[in-house]
N, C-alpha and C positions, 0 to 999 in steps of 0.2 A: 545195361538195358534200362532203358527210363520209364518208371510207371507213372509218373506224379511230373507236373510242372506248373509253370502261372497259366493262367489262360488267355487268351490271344483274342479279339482286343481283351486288355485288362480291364476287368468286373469285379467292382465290390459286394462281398456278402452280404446283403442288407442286415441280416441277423447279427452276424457275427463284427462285419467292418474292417472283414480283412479280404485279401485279395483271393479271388476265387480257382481254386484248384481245380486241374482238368484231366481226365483221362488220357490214357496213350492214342486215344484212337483221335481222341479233344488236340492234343499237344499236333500231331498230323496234320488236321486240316488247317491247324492255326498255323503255320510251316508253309503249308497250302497257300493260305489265304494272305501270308506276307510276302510269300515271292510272288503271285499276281497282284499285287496291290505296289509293286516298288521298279521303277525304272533301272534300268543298267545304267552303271557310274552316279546313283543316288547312295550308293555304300561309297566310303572313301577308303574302309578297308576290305572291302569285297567287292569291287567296281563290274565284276561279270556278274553278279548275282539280282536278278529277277528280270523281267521282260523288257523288250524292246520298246522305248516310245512310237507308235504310229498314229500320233496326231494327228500329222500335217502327210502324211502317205496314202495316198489310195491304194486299196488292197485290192490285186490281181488274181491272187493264186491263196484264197486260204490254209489250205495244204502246208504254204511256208509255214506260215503262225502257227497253224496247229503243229506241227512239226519241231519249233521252236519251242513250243510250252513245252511238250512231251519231254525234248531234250533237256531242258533247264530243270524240271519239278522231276524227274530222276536222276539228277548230277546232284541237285540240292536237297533230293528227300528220296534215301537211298531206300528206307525202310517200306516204302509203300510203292504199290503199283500202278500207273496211269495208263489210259486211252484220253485221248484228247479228241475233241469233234467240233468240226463248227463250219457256221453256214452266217451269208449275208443278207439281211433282212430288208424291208422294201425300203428304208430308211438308209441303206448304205453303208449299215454298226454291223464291224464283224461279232456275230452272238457266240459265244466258247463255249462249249461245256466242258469241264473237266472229270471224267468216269477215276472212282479212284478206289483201292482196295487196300485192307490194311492188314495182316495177317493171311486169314482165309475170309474175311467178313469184307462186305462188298459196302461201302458207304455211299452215300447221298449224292451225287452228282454236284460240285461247283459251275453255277452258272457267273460270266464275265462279260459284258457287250463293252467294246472298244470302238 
């Protein structure tokens, strides 16, 4: 069971000057926040791990995507719970949110526009 790890992006102590240590629930979202921030086949040794590029894709069916995050951020972060939701704004950016829970504590919603 992990209590303790780096924190995600990595932050220096200003006090101290060493790298900043994160909670379990810290160590989560940074987990979170790496597999939505990282393309498939951007891992050379985890080529399925994080989302789809849809740059150059017009989005038909949000439901896929959110369907995809949900799928991916529980295969890659078994320890916590998602709802995934998201809608397309006047702009045409699909807007994500990702609901996410981590024990029995309900955390922050990750917001992602694509």
């Amino acid at each position: 069971m992990i209590t303790q790890g780096i924190n995600f992006p990595l932050t220096i102590d200003p006090v101290r000057g060493n790298l900043v240590v994160a909670s379990e629930a810290d160590l989560i979202k940074g987990h979170i926040l790496s597999w939505l921030q990282t393309e498939t086949n951007e891992r050379v040794m985890v080529p399925n791990y994080g989302r789809t590029d849809s740059l150059f894709t017009s989005i038909s069916n949000i439901n896929l995507i959110t369907s995809e995050f949900k799928t991916g951020l529980e295969k890659y972060i078994p320890n916590a719970e998602f709802e995934v939701d998201g809608s397309i704004n006047d702009q045409g950016e699909a807007v994500i949110l990702v609901y996410w829970s981590y024990g029995e504590l309900e955390q922050n919603p990750i917001k992602i526009t694509i």
